[in-house]
C-alpha angles and dihedrals in degrees: 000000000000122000130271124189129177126205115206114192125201108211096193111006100162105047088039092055088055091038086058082052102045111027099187089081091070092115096018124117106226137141141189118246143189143196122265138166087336098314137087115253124200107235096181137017129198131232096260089043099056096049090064088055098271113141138173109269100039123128101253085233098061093049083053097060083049097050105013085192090056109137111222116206125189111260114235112216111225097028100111092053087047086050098052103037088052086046084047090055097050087048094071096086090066091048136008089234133047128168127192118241098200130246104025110349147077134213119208120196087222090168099144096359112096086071083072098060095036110270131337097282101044074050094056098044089046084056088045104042094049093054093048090049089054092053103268125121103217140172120205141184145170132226143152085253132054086220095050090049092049093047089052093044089057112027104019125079133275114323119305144157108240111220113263099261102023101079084117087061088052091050106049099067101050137090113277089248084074094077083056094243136182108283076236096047098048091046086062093042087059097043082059098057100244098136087154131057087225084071109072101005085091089053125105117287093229094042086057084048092052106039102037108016135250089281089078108033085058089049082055097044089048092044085057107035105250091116131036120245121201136207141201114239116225099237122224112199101237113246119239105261130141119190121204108192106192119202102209109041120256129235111144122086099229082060093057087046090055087045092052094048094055098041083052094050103055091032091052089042091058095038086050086055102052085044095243130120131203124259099186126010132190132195136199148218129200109181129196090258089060102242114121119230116198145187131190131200133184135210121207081219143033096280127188097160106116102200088056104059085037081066093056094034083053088065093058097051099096094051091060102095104203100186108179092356142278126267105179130037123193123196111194126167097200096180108049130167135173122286121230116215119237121237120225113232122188097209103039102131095171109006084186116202093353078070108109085204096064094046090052094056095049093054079051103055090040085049087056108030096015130275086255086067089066117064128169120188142203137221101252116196100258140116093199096087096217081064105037093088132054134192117248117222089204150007101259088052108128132224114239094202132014131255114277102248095173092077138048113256125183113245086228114046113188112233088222120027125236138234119236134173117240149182116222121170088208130034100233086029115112115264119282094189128012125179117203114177100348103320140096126224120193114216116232090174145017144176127196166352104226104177106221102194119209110266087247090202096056096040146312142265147088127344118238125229104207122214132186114211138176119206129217090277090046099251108143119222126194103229126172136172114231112233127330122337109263123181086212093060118069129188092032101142115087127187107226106176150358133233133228 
């Protein structure tokens, strides 16, 4: 099959991405400007701005004397190359392979893929019409050669697919820059007279060496054909995504189990290989009257063992409706993170939370009860105890600090104290009674107080005197008084935790 390439050329790339921003520059001359050699150079021009005489390269001060309203934006180094590469990327549902040309283009490998769209030219218009829709103002065309089709998409008019074989037809006519020359070598072209390709592509091979260097002679070769010209594909990772056809529609749930099974299998195979593991995965299910079913599940940490997300796929089985079957199941991990190995020891008697056993039964309990059910915290550099703790979004998180051991702290800290009545026979004695909800403990014993002052830097406030107490029954409450103790204030004792 004989090759088909397509040039897409972005007129004004920049100033049409931050039209597409900030619509309210639609009709606004501005540019984008630079410093350079202590003046500030306008990188980029837009369209309303060209057609008063404003062009890329001009000192700002001079487009200002031209349009004294003219809007200057910094210019941002790189953007071109982020514009292109996320175009290029877009660009994949019309061909499998898309490469930058860097500043302002494109350059599609539509070799069998105009069929698709209708024919070359309905191929072409589709390209056209979707970028135009989406705010860029883009010329296209087709050719055997990348550097035909460039030539065309620049110098030629309007775009166009150029018939397989004639891309010489479509050379000859046009402006010299259209080979992409040397600055040098197209100023000479010029001093000769050759303002058409047609003018010197008939010449001698060694008189176009000679005269204008090999750098020419191979743009020509290319242009026509007579040499190959490569490009480098812009790569996508490809997402992780397993599909499962059945050929006989599936409606049992012993059938979506077997489905899951296979889809797990290659998915965790491939993530197993990259060294990576899921941390939600979602399925789902396309069924014969066109409506899509799905489940999702979520692991606490990077996860490829089959059996284990089975497990958690398993409790969301019966949640899957098949109706009159399904015919398509589509496995897709959409979160996915790297996966550390674990290493073997002889003499581990508890590995704690490294253990993927302990990670597994906790997906298990939050696929049953919810995964809000399940918290894990962390020691957080703080005196103030409402701060001294943090939540932990997964299991190889990290403390950043170690748990205070020198003090007595309640297993259960309440995230708001709360207010309880007591009797004191002094003051700044330990508590006698206290009453919490309705009920009244009687303290047996009580150790205390341990004064926790306000992180000043953080706000302001009293200070808090600490007491550990045990009730009648032996239950053991964290209670503290809030400031100093004042006849005028009532209700300033607070429980805060509770002990094992």
């Amino acid at each position: 099959m004989a090759k088909r390439y397509v040039t897409i050329w972005f007129r004004h790339l920049v100033t049409d991405w931050m039209i597409r921003r900030q619509p309210a520059l639609r009709d606004v001359s501005f540019v984008l400007a630079e410093p350079s050699h202590g003046r500030m150079m306008i990188t980029a021009a837009s369209k309303a701005a060209q057609a008063q005489g404003i062009m890329e390269g001009m000192p700002v001060a001079d487009a200002k004397a031209v349009e004294p309203d003219l809007q200057v934006f910094d210019n941002r180094p790189g953007l071109e190359e982020k514009l292109l590469k996320a175009l290029g990327e877009w660009s994949i549902r019309f061909t499998p392979v898309a490469a930058l040309d860097l500043p302002d283009g494109l350059v599609l490998d539509a070799t069998g893929c105009a069929h698709l769209w209708g024919g070359e030219q309905a191929y072409l218009e589709e390209i056209i019409a979707k970028l135009h829709a989406a705010g860029f103002d883009v010329r296209a065309a087709m050719a055997d050669t990348i550097g035909a089709a460039w030539a065309v998409t620049r110098y030629g008019t309007g775009s166009c697919a150029v018939p397989a074989g004639e891309q010489a037809g479509a050379l000859l006519p046009l402006h010299p820059a259209a080979l992409r020359p040397d600055p040098v070598v197209l100023s000479k072209l010029l001093k000769l007279g050759f303002h058409r390709i047609a003018g010197f592509a008939s010449l001698p091979r060694a008189v176009l060496r000679r005269r204008f260097g090999e750098d020419l002679l191979t743009k020509l070769s290319q242009a026509l054909g007579l040499a190959e010209e490569f490009i480098r594909p812009i790569y996508i990772n490809p997402p992780y995504q397993e599909r499962l056809h059945c050929l006989e529609p599936i409606c049992t749930a012993a059938g979506i189990g077997i489905a899951i099974e296979r889809l797990l299998e290659t998915l965790c195979r491939r993530l197993e290989s990259e060294g990576k593991g899921l941390r939600t995965a979602v399925l789902k299910c396309c069924r014969v009257d066109g409506k899509t079913v799905q489940a999702e599940i979520g692991t606490s940490r990077a996860s490829h063992s089959p059996a284990h997300l089975y497990k958690l796929f398993e409790l969301k089985i019966p949640t899957i409706e098949p109706a009159l079957g399904i015919e398509l199941f589509v496995l897709e991990a959409p979160k996915v993170e790297d996966a550390e190995p674990q290493q073997e020891k002889l003499w581990a008697s508890g590995p704690g939370l490294e253990d993927a056993s302990v990670a597994e039964l906790l997906d298990r309990l939050a696929g049953k009860a919810g995964a809000d059910v399940i918290r894990r915290f962390l020691p957080d550099e703080h005196y103030w105890p409402e701060r001294s703790v943090a939540p932990a979004s997964s299991l190889k998180d990290k403390p950043a600090a170690g748990w205070r051991l020198d003090r007595p702290r309640p297993i259960l800290l309440l995230p708001t104290p709360e207010a309880v009545e007591v009797t004191a026979p002094i003051p700044d004695y330990p508590p006698m009674l206290f009453r919490y909800r309705g009920r009244l403990h009687e303290i047996k014993r009580a150790d205390g107080p341990e004064r926790i002052e306000r992180e000043w830097w953080l706000d302001g406030g009293e200070h808090r005197d600490y007491y550990t107490v045990e009730d009648e029954q032996g239950r053991r409450y964290w209670l503290f008084r809030s400031g100093h103790y004042n006849e005028d204030q009532r209700g300033q004792w607070f429980i805060h935790g509770f002990f094992a």
